[in-house]
Structures are given as structure tokens and as C-alpha cells.
KOLBA-984985 format. One record per residue (C-alpha): residue number from 1; z, y, x. Coordinates in steps of 0.5 Angstrom, whole numbers, padded with zeros to 4 digits, always signed. Last residue first. Layout:
! KOLBA-984985
+-----+-------+-------+-------+
: num :    pz :    py :    px :
+-----+-------+-------+-------+
: NUM :     Z :     Y :     X :
...
+-----+-------+-------+-------+
//
This chain:
! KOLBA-984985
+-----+-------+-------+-------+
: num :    pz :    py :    px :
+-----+-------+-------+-------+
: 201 : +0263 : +0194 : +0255 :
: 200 : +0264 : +0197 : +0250 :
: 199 : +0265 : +0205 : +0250 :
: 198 : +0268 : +0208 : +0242 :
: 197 : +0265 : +0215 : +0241 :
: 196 : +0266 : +0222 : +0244 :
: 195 : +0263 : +0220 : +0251 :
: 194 : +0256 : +0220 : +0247 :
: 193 : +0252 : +0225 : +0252 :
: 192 : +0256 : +0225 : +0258 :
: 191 : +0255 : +0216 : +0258 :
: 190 : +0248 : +0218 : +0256 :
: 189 : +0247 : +0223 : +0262 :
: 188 : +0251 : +0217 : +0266 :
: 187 : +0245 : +0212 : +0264 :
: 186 : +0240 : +0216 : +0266 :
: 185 : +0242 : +0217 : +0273 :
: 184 : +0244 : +0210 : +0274 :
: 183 : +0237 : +0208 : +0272 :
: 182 : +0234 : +0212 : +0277 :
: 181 : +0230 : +0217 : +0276 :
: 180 : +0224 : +0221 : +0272 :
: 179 : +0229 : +0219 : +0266 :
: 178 : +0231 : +0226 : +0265 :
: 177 : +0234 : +0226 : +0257 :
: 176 : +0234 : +0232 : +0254 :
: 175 : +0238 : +0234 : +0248 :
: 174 : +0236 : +0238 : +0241 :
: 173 : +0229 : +0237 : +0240 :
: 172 : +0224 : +0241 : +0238 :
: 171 : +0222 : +0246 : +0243 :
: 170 : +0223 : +0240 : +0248 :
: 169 : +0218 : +0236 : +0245 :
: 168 : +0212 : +0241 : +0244 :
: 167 : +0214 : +0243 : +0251 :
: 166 : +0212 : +0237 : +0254 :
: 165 : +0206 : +0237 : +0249 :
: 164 : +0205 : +0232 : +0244 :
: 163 : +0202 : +0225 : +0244 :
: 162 : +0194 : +0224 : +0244 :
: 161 : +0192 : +0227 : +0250 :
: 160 : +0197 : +0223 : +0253 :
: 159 : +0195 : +0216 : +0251 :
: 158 : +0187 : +0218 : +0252 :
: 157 : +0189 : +0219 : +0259 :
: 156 : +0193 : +0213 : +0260 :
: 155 : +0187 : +0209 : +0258 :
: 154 : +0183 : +0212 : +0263 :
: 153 : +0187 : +0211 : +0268 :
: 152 : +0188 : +0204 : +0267 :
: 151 : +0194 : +0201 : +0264 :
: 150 : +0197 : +0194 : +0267 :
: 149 : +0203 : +0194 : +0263 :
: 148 : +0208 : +0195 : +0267 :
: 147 : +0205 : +0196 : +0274 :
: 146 : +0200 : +0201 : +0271 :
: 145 : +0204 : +0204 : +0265 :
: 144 : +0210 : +0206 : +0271 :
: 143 : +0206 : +0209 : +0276 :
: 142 : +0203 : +0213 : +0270 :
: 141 : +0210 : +0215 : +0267 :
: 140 : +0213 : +0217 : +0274 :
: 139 : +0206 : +0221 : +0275 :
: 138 : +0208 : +0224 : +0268 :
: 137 : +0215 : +0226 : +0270 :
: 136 : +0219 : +0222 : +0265 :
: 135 : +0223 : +0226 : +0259 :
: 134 : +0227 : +0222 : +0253 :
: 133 : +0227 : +0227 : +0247 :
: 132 : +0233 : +0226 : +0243 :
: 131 : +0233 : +0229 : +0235 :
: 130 : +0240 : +0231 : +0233 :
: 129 : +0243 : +0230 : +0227 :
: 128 : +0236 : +0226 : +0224 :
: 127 : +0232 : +0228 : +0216 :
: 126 : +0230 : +0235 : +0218 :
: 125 : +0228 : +0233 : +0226 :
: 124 : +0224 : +0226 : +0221 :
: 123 : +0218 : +0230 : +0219 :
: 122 : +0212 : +0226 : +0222 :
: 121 : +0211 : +0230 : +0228 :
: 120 : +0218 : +0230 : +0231 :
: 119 : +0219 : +0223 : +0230 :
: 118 : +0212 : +0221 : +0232 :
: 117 : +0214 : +0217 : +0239 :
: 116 : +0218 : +0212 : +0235 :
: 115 : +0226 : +0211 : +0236 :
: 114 : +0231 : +0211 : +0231 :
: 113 : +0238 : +0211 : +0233 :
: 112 : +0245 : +0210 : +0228 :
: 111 : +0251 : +0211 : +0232 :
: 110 : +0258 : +0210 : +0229 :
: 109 : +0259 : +0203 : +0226 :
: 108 : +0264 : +0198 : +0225 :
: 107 : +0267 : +0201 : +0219 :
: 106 : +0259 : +0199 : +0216 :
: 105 : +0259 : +0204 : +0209 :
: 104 : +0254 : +0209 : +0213 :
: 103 : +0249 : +0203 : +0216 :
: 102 : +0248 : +0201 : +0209 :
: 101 : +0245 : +0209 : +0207 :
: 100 : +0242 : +0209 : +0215 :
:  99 : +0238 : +0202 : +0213 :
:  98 : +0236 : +0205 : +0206 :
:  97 : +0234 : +0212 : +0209 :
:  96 : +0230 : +0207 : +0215 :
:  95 : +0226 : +0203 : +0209 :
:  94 : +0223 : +0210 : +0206 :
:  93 : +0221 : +0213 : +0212 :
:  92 : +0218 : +0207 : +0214 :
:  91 : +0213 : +0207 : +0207 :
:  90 : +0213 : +0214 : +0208 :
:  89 : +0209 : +0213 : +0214 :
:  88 : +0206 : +0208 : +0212 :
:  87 : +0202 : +0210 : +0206 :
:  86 : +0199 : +0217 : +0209 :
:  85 : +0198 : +0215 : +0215 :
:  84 : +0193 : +0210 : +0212 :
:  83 : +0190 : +0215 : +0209 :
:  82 : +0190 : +0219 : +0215 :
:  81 : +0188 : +0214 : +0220 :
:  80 : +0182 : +0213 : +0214 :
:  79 : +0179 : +0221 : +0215 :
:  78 : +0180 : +0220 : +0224 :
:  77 : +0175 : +0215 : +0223 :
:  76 : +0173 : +0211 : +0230 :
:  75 : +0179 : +0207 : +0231 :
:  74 : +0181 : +0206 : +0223 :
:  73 : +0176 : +0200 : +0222 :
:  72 : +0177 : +0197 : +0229 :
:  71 : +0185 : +0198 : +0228 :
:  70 : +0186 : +0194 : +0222 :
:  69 : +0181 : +0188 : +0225 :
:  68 : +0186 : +0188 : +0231 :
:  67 : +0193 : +0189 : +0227 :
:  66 : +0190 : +0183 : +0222 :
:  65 : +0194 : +0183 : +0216 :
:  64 : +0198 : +0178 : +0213 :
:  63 : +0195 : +0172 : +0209 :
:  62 : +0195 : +0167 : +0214 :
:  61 : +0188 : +0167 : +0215 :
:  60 : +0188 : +0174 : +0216 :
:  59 : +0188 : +0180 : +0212 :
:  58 : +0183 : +0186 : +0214 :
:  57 : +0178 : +0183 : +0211 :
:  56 : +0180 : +0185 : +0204 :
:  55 : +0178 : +0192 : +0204 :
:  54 : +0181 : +0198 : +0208 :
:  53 : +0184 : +0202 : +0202 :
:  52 : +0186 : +0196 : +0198 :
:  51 : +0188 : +0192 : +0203 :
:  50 : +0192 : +0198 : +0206 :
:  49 : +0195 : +0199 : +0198 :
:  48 : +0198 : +0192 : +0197 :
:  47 : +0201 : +0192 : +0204 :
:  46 : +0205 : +0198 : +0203 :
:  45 : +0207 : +0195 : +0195 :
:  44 : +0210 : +0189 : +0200 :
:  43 : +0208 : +0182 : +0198 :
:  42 : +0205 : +0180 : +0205 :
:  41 : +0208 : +0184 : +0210 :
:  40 : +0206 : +0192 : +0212 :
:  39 : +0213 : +0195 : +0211 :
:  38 : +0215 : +0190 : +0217 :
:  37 : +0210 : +0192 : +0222 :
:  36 : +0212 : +0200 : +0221 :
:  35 : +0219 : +0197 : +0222 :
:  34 : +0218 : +0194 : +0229 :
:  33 : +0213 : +0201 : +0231 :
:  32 : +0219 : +0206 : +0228 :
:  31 : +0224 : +0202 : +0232 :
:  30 : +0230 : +0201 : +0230 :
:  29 : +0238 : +0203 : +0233 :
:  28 : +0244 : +0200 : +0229 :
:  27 : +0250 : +0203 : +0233 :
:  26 : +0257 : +0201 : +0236 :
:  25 : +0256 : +0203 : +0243 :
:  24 : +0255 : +0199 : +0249 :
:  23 : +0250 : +0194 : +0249 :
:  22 : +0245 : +0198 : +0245 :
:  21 : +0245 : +0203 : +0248 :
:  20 : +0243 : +0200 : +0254 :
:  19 : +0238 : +0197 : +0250 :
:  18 : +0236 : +0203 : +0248 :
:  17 : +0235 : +0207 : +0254 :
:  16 : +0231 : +0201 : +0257 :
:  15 : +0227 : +0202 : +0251 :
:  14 : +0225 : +0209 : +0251 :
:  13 : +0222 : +0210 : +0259 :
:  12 : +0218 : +0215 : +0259 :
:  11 : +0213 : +0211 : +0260 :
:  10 : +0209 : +0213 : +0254 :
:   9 : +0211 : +0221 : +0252 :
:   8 : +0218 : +0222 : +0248 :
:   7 : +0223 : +0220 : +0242 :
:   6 : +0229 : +0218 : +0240 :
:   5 : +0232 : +0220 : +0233 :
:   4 : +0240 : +0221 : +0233 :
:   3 : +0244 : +0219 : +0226 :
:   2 : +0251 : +0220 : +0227 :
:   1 : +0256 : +0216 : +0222 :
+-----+-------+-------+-------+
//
């Protein structure tokens, strides 16, 4: 079992990598967002402390939290971002070495991702094999974020001066994908990388 973390800047392009990985090699990949939404469900000792923390208004008529409400009441208070950090992210971590512990009895398994912008800030280059960094030229990016999910540019600003460096990223992984080109161009990168394990079609 092989454990690789992917991460890089917004519009890089991370998700149709993953999937195309998905479709070819016998992996398990998570999202570290999709998996930060299941740590906080009703019932989950994760859930219990953000409501706690936050306050009983940011659960909603359903009885989960509201990820709107939620993130008004950190938005402007970088103290409680960390507090809730702080119970999250452990909360993620902990549930991925489960999944990774089950995964590694699985015979049909060889590739382990686990995908989230925050991998390298949030320790996980000492936990993963190899650690990832999907590269875009940032004029890629915008163009991508504006006709994809029809960003502003002050919106993507904010985004980028959020996220590490170029040369953050690339001083903390161990492989670069260039995925400011076609797609074809990527995938034989991906295909270079990984030619030691099983290919389906």
C-alpha cells in the first residue's frame, strides 16, 4: 500500500486527476473536505465539540450543523478559526489512519490518496509516502475558477493569498504534476509516475 497526499493552489485542476485515478488504478482516494463534513455529523464527539465551542445556532432544523451559519461566525475571527481547527482537523486525520489501517489489509488495493489544499500545513508530509503538489500556472487557474465556478477576481484573490506559496509547495513535496496544459499531457505524467502498479482500463 502506498500512501500519497495531493495537494496545490485552487484551479489547479485536483479533481479531474483524482478521478482519472481513480478509473485506473486500484486505489482508495478521499477528500479531506468530504471527510471534514463527515467528522462533523450528529453524534460525532467532533459535533459535540464545535456546538459547544460555537453555540447552539449553528445547528439547523435537521439537527447537523449549518456550514453557512458555521462560517459567519468564524469568518471574521481568526482566534475561533483555530479552535475550530483545532477540533477538525485531528478529527480528519484520526478517521483517514482508520480508513488507511483497512485499506492496507485489502489485497485488491495498491494506492491510498488523500486530497486537501491543507496537507502540507497540517502535518500530513511526515504521515504520507510521498506528498504530491498539483501545479497550474496561476492565469490557468483564474481562467479556470471564473468559467468553472464563476469566481470574481476579488474572490480568487483572497483564495490565493490564503493558500501557500509556489515555492512553499514545491519545497515540500516530492513530485510535481504540471497540469497547466492539456489533460493528455497530465494524465502521461500520471501514467510515468505510477507505471510500477496494476493499470485498468
Amino acid at each position: 500500500m502506498h500512501f500519497i497526499g495531493i495537494t496545490g493552489g485552487v484551479g489547479a485542476g485536483k479533481t479531474e486527476i483524482l478521478q482519472y485515478i481513480r478509473q485506473h488504478y486500484k486505489c482508495e482516494i478521499y477528500l479531506a473536505d468530504e471527510v471534514a463534513h463527515q467528522v462533523k455529523r450528529a453524534g460525532t464527539a467532533c459535533f459535540a465539540r464545535l456546538v459547544e465551542l460555537l453555540g447552539e445556532e449553528i445547528v439547523s432544523a435537521d439537527g447537523e450543523i449549518d456550514k453557512a451559519v458555521m462560517a459567519d461566525r468564524i469568518f471574521s475571527d481568526a482566534g475561533l478559526l483555530e479552535k475550530v481547527n483545532a477540533i477538525v482537523h485531528p478529527a480528519v486525520k484520526e478517521y483517514l489512519l482508520e480508513k488507511l489501517a483497512l485499506a492496507k489489509e485489502n489485497p485488491k488495493l495498491e494506492l491510498f490518496f488523500v486530497e486537501a489544499a491543507l496537507l502540507i500545513e497540517t502535518g500530513y508530509g511526515q504521515l504520507v509516502d510521498e506528498m504530491w503538489y498539483i501545479y497550474a500556472d496561476e492565469e490557468v487557474r483564474r481562467m479556470r475558477l471564473k468559467e468553472a465556478r464563476g469566481y470574481q477576481n476579488d474572490k480568487i484573490d483572497r483564495i490565493m493569498e490564503s493558500q501557500l506559496s509556489e515555492e512553499e509547495f514545491r519545497k515540500s513535496s516530492d513530485f510535481i504534476i504540471d497540469n497547466s496544459g492539456t489533460l493528455a499531457d497530465t494524465y502521461r505524467q500520471i501514467n510515468k509516475k505510477l507505471e510500477a502498479f496494476t493499470w485498468q482500463e
